[in-house]
KOLZA-719702 format. One record per residue (C-alpha): x, y, z; residue in three letters. Coordinates in steps of 0.5 Angstrom, whole numbers, plus 500, padded with zeros to 3 digits. Layout:
SITE  X  Y  Z  ALA
...
This chain:
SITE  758  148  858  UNK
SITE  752  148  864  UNK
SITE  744  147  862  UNK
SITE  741  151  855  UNK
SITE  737  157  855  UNK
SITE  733  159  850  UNK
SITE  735  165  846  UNK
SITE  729  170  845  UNK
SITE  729  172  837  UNK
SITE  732  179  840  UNK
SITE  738  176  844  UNK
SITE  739  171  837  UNK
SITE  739  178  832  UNK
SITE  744  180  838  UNK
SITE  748  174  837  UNK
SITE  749  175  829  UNK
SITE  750  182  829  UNK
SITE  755  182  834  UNK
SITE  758  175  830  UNK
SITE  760  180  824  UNK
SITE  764  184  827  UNK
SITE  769  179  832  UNK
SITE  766  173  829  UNK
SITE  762  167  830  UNK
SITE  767  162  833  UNK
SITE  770  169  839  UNK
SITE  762  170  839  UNK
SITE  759  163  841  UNK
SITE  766  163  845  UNK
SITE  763  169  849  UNK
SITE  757  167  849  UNK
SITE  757  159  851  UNK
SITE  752  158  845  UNK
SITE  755  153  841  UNK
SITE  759  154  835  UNK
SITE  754  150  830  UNK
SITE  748  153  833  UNK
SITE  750  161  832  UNK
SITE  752  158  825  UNK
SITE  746  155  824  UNK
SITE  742  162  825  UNK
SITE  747  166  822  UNK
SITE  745  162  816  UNK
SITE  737  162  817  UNK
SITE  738  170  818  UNK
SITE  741  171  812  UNK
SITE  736  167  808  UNK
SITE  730  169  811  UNK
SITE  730  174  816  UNK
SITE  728  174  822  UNK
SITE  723  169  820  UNK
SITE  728  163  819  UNK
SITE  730  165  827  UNK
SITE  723  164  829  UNK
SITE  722  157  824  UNK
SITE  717  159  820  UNK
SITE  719  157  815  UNK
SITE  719  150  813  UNK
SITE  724  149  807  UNK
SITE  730  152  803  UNK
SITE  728  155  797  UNK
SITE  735  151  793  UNK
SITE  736  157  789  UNK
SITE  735  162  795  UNK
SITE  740  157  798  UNK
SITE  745  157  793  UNK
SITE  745  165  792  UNK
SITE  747  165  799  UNK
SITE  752  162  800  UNK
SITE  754  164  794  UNK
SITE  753  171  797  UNK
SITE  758  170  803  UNK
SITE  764  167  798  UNK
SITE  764  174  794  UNK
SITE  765  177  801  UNK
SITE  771  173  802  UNK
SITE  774  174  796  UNK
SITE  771  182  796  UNK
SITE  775  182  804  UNK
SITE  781  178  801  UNK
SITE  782  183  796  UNK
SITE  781  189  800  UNK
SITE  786  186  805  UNK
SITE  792  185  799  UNK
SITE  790  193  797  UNK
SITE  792  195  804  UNK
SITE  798  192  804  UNK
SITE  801  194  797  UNK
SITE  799  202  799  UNK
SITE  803  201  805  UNK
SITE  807  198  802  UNK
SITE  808  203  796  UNK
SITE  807  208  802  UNK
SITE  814  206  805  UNK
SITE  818  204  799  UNK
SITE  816  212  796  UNK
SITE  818  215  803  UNK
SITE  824  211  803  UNK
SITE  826  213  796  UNK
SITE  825  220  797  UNK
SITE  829  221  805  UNK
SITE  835  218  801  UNK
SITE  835  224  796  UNK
């Protein structure tokens, strides 16, 4: 990667956005922002806002940490779930049109 450039507050709150939809790896990829950092901001976005990109604040409340990640787990398992869903009403979908273009 060549020289670091500071990332204004905007360009970071673009950066997380855009690590929602094609992910944190595709986006630092894109972007040569290293994948720690883009988590690092990902993580303080979600904590504090805009505040944790500009670092005002000092330390993590513990259970406001904790709530957090416990956050993102549920919209893992919440994602996987819908993702299983899908596939079983197509698959549903496909077995009743096989069933019934045999009659």
């Amino acid at each position: 990667m060549g020289k670091y450039v500071k990332k204004t507050l905007n360009e970071k709150v673009q950066l997380i956005e855009e690590s929602k939809l094609l992910g944190i790896l595709e986006t630092a990829r894109k972007h040569s922002v290293h994948y720690q950092t883009l988590k690092n901001w990902v993580d303080a976005f979600g904590l504090y806002g805009k505040d944790g990109l500009e670092r005002k604040v000092v330390k993590a409340d513990p259970e406001l940490k904790r709530l957090y990640l416990e956050n993102e787990q549920l919209k893992l398992i919440l994602a996987e779930k819908e993702l299983e869903l899908r596939i079983k009403n197509d698959m549903l979908k496909k077995t009743s049109y096989q069933t019934a273009t045999r009659k």
